[in-house]
mmCIF file as gemmi writes it, N, C-alpha and C atoms, coordinates in Angstrom:
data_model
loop_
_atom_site.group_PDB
_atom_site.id
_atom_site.type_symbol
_atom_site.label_atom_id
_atom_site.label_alt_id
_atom_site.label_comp_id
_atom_site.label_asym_id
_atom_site.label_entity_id
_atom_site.label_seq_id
_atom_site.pdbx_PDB_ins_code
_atom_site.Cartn_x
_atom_site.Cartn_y
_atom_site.Cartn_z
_atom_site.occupancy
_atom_site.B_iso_or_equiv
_atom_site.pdbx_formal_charge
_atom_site.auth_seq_id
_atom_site.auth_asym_id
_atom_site.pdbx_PDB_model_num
ATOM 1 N N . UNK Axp A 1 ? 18.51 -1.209 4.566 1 0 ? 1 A 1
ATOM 2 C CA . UNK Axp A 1 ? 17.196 -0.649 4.84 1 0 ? 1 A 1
ATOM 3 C C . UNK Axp A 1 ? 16.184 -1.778 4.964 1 0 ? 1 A 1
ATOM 4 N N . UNK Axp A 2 ? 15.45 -1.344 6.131 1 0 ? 2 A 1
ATOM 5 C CA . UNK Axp A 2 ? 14.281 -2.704 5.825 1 0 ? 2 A 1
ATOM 6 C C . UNK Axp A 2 ? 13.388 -2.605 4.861 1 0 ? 2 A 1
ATOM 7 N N . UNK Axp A 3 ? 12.626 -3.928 4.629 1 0 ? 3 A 1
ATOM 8 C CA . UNK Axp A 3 ? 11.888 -4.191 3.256 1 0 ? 3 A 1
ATOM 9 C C . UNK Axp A 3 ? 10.279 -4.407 4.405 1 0 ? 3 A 1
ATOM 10 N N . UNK Axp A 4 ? 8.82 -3.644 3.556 1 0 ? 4 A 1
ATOM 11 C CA . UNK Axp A 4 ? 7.62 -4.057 4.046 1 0 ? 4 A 1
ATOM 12 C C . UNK Axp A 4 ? 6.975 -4.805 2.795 1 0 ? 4 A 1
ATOM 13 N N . UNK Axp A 5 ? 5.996 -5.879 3.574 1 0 ? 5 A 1
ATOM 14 C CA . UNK Axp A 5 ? 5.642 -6.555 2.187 1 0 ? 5 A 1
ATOM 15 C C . UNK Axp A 5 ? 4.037 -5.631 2.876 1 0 ? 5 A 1
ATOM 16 N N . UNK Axp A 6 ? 3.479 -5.565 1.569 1 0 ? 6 A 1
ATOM 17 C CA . UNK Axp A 6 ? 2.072 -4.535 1.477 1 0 ? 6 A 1
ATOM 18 C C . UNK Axp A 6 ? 0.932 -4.896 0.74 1 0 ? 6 A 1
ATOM 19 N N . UNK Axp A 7 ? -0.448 -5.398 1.36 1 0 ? 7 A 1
ATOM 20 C CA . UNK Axp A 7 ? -1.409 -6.407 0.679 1 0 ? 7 A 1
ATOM 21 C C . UNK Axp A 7 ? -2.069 -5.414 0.67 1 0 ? 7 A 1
ATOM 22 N N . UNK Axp A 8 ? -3.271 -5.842 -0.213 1 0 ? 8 A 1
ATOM 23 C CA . UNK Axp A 8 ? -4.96 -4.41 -0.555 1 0 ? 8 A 1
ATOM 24 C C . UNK Axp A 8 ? -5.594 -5.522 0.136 1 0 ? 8 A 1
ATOM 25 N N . UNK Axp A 9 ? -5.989 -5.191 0.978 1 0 ? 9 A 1
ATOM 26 C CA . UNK Axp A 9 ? -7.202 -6.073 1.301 1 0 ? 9 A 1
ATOM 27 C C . UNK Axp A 9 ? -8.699 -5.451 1.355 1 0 ? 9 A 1
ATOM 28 N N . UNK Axp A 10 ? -9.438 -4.462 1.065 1 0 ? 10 A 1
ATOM 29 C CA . UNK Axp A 10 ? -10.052 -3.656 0.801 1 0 ? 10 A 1
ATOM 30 C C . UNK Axp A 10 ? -10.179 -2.975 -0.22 1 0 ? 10 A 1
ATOM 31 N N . UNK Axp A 11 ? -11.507 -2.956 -0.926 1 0 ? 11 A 1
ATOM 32 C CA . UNK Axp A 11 ? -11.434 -2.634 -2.127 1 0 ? 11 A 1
ATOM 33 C C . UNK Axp A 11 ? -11.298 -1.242 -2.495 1 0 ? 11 A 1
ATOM 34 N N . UNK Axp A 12 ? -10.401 -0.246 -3.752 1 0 ? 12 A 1
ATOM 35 C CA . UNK Axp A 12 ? -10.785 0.861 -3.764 1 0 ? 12 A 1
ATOM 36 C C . UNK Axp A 12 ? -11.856 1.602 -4.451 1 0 ? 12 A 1
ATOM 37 N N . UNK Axp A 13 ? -12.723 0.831 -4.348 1 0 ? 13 A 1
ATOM 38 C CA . UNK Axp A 13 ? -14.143 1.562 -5.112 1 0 ? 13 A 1
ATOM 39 C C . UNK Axp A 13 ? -14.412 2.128 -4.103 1 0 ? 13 A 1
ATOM 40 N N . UNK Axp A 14 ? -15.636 3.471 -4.588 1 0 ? 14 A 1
ATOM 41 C CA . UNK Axp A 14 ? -16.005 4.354 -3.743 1 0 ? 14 A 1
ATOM 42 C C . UNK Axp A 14 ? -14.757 5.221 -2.868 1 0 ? 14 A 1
ATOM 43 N N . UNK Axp A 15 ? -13.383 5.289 -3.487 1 0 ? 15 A 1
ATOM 44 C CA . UNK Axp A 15 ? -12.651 6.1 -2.361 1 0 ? 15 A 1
ATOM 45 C C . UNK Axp A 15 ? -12.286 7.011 -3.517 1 0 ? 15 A 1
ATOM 46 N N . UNK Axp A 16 ? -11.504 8.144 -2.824 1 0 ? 16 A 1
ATOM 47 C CA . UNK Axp A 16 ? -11.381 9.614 -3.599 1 0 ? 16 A 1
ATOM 48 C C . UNK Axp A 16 ? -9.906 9.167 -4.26 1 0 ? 16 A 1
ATOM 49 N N . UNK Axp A 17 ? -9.729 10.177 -5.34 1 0 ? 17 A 1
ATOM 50 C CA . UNK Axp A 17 ? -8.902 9.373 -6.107 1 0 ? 17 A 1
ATOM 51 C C . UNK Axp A 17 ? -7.459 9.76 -5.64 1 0 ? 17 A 1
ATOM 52 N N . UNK Axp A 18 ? -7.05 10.806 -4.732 1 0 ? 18 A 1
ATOM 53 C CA . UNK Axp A 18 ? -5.91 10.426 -4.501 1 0 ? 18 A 1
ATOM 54 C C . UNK Axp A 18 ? -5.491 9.236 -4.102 1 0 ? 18 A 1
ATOM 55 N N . UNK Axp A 19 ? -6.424 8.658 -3.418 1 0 ? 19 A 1
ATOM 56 C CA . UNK Axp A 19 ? -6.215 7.189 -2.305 1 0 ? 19 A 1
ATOM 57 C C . UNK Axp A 19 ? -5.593 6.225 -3.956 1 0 ? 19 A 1
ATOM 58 N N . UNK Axp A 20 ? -6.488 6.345 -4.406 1 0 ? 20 A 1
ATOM 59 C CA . UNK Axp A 20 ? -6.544 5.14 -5.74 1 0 ? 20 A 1
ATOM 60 C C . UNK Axp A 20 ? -5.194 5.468 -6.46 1 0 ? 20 A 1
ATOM 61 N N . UNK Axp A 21 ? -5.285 6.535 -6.819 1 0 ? 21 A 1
ATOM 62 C CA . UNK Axp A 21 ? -3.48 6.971 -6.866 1 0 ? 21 A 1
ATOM 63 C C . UNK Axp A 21 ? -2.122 6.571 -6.327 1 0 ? 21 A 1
ATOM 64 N N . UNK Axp A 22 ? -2.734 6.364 -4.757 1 0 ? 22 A 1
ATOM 65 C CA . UNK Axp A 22 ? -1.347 6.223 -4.2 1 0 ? 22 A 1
ATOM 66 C C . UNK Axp A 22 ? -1.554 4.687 -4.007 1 0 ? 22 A 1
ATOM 67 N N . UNK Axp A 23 ? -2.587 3.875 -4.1 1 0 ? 23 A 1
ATOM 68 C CA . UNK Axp A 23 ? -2.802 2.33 -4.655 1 0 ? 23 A 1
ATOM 69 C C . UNK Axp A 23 ? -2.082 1.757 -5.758 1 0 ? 23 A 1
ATOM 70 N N . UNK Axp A 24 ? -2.055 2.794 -6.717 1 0 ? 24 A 1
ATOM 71 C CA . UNK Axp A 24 ? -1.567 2.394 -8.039 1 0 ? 24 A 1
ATOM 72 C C . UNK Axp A 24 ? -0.001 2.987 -7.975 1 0 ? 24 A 1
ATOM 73 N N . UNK Axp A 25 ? 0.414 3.654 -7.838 1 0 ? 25 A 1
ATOM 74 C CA . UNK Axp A 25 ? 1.689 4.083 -7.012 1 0 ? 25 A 1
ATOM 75 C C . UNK Axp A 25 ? 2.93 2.392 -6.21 1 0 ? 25 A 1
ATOM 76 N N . UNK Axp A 26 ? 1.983 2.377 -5.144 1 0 ? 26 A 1
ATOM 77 C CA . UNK Axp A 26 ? 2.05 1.748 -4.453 1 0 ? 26 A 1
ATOM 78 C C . UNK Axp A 26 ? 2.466 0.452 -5.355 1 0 ? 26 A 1
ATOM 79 N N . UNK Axp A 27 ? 1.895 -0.25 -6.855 1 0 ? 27 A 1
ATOM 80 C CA . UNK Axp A 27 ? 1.758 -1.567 -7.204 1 0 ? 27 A 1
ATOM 81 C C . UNK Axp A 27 ? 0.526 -2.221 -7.107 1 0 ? 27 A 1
ATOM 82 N N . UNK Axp A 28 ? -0.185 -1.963 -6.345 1 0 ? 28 A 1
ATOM 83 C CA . UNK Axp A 28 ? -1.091 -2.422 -6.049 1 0 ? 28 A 1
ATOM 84 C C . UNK Axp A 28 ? -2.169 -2.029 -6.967 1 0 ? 28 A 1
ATOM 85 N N . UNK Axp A 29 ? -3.462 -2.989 -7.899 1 0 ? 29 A 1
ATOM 86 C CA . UNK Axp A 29 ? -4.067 -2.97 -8.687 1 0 ? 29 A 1
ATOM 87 C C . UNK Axp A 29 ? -5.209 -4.26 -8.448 1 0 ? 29 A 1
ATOM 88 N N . UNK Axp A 30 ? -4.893 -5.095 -7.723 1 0 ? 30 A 1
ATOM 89 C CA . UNK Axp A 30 ? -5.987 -5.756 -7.584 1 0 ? 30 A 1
ATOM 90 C C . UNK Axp A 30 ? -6.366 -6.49 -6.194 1 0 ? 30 A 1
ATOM 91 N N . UNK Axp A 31 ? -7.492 -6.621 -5.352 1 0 ? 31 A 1
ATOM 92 C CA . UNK Axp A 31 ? -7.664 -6.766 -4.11 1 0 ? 31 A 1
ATOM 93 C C . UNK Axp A 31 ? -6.576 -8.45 -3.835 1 0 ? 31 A 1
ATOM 94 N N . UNK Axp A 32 ? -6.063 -8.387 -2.685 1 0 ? 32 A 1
ATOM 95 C CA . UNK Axp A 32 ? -5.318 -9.69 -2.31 1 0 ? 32 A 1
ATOM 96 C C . UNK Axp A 32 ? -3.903 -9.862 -3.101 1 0 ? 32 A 1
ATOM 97 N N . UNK Axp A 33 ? -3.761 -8.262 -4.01 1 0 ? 33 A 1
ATOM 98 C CA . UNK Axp A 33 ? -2.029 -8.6 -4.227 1 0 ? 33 A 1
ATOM 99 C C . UNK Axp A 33 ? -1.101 -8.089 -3.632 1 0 ? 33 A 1
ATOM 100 N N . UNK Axp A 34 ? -0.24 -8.633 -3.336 1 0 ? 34 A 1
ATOM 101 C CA . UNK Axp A 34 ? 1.122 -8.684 -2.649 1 0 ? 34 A 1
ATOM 102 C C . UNK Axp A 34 ? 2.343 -7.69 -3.078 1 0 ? 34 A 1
ATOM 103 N N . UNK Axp A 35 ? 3.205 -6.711 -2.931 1 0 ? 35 A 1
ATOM 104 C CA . UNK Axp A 35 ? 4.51 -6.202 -2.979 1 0 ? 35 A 1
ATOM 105 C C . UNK Axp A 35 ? 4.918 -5.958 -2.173 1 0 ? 35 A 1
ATOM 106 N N . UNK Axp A 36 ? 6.03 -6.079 -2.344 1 0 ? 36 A 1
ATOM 107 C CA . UNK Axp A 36 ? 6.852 -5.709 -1.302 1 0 ? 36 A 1
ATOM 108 C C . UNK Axp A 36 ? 7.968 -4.537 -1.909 1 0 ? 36 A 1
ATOM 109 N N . UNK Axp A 37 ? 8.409 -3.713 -0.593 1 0 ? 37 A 1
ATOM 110 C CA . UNK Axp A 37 ? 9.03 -1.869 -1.073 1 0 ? 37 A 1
ATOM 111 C C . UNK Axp A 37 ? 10.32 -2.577 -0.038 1 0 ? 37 A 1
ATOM 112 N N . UNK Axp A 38 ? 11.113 -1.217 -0.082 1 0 ? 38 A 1
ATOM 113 C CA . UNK Axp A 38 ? 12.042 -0.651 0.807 1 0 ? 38 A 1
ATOM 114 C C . UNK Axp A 38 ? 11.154 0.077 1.371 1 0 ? 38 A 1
ATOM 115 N N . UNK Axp A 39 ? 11.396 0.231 3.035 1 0 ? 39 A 1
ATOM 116 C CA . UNK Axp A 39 ? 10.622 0.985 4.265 1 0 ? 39 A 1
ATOM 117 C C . UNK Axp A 39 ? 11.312 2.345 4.401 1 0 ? 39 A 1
ATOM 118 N N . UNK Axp A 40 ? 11.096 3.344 2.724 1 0 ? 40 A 1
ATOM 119 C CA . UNK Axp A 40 ? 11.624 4.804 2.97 1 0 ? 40 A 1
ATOM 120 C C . UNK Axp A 40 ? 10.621 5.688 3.522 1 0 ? 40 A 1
ATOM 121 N N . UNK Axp A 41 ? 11.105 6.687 3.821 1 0 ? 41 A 1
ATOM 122 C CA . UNK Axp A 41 ? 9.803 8.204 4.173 1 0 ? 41 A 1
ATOM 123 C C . UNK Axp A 41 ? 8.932 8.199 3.003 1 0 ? 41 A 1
ATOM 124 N N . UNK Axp A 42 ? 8.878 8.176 1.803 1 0 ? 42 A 1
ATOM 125 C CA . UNK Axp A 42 ? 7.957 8.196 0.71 1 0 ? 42 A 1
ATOM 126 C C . UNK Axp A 42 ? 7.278 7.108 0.529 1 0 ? 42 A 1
ATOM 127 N N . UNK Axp A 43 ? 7.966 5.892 0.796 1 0 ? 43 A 1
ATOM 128 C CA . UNK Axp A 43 ? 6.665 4.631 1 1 0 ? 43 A 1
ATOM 129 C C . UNK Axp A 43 ? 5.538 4.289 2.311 1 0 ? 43 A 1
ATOM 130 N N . UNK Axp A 44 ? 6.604 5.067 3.256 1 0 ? 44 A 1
ATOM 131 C CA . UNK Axp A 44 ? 5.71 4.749 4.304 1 0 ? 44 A 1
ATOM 132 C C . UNK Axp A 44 ? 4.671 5.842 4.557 1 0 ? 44 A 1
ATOM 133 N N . UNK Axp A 45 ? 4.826 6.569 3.813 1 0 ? 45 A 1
ATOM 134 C CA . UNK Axp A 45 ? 3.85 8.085 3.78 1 0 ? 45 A 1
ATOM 135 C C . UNK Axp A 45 ? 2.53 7.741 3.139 1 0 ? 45 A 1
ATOM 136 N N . UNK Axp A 46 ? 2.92 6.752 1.519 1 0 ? 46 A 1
ATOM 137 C CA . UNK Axp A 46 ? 2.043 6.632 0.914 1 0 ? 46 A 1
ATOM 138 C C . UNK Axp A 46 ? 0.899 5.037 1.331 1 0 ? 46 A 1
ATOM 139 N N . UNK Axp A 47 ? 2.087 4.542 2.361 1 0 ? 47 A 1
ATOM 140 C CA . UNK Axp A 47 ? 1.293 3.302 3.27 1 0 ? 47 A 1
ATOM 141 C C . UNK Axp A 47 ? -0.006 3.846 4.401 1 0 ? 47 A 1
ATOM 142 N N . UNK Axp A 48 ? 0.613 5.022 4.666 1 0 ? 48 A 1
ATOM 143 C CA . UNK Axp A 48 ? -0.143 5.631 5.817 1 0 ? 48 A 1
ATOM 144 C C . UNK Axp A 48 ? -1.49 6.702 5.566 1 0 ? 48 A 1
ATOM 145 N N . UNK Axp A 49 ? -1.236 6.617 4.767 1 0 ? 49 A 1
ATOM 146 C CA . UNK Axp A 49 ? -2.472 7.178 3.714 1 0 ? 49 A 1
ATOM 147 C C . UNK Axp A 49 ? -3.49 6.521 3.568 1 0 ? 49 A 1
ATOM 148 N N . UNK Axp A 50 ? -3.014 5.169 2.972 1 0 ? 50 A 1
ATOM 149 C CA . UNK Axp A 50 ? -4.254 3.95 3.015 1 0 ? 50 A 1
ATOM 150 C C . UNK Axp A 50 ? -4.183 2.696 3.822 1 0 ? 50 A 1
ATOM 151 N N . UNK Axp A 51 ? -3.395 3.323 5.114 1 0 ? 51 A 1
ATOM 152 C CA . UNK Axp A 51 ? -3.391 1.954 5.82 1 0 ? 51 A 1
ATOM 153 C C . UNK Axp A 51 ? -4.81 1.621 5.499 1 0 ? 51 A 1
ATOM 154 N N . UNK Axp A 52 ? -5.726 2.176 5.977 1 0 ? 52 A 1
ATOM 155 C CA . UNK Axp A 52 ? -7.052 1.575 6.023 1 0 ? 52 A 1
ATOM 156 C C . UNK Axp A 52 ? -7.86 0.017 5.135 1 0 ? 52 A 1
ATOM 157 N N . UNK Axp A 53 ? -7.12 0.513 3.964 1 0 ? 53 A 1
ATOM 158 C CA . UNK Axp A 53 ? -7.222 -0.248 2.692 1 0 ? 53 A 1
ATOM 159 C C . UNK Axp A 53 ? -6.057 -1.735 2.816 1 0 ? 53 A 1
ATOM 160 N N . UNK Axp A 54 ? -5.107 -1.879 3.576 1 0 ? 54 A 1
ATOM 161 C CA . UNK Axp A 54 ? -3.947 -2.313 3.483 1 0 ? 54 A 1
ATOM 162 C C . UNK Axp A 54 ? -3.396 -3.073 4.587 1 0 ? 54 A 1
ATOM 163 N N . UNK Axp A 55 ? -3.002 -4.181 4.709 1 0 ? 55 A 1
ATOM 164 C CA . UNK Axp A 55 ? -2.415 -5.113 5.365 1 0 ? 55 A 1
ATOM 165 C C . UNK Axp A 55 ? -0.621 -5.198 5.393 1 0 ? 55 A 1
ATOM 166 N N . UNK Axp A 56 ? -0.055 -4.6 6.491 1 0 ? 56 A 1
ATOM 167 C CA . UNK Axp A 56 ? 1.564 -4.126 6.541 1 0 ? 56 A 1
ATOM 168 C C . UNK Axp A 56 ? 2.163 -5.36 7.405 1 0 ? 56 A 1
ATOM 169 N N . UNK Axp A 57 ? 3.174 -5.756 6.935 1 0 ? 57 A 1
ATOM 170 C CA . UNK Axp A 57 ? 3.725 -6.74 7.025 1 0 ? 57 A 1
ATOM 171 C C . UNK Axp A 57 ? 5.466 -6.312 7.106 1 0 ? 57 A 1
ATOM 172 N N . UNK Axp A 58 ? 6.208 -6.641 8.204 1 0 ? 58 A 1
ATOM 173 C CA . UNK Axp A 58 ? 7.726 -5.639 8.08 1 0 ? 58 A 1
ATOM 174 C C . UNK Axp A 58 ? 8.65 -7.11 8.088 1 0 ? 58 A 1
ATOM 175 N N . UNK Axp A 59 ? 9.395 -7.27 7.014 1 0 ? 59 A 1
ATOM 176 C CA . UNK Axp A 59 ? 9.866 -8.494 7.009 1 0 ? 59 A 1
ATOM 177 C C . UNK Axp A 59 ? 11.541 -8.369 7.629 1 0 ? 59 A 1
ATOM 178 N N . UNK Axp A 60 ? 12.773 -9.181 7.719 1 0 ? 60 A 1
ATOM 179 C CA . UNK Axp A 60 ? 13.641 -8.813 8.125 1 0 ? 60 A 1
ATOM 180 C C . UNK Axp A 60 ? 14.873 -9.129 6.967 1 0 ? 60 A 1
């Protein structure tokens, strides 16, 4: 399965809290950090939610 590496580059203040949910979900907790997932239907669901917030990166 492929692997995405997944940055916050946008802060989640001021957003509704599912978003912040699926931030914290996600790993993600502070602006400019880095994880990386497996590219399943449930990660990429919860990527697509906040692309907005988020910098996607599909490694090989």
């Amino acid at each position: 399965m492929a692997k995405i590496r997944v940055k916050q580059v946008r802060s989640k203040i001021k957003r509704p809290e599912d978003q912040k949910r699926t931030l914290e979900a996600l790993g993600l907790r502070k602006m400019n950090q880095v994880v990386e997932h497996e590219a399943t239907p449930q990660i990429l669901g919860m990527v697509r939610k906040v692309a907005h917030l988020l910098e996607v990166e599909e490694l090989n």
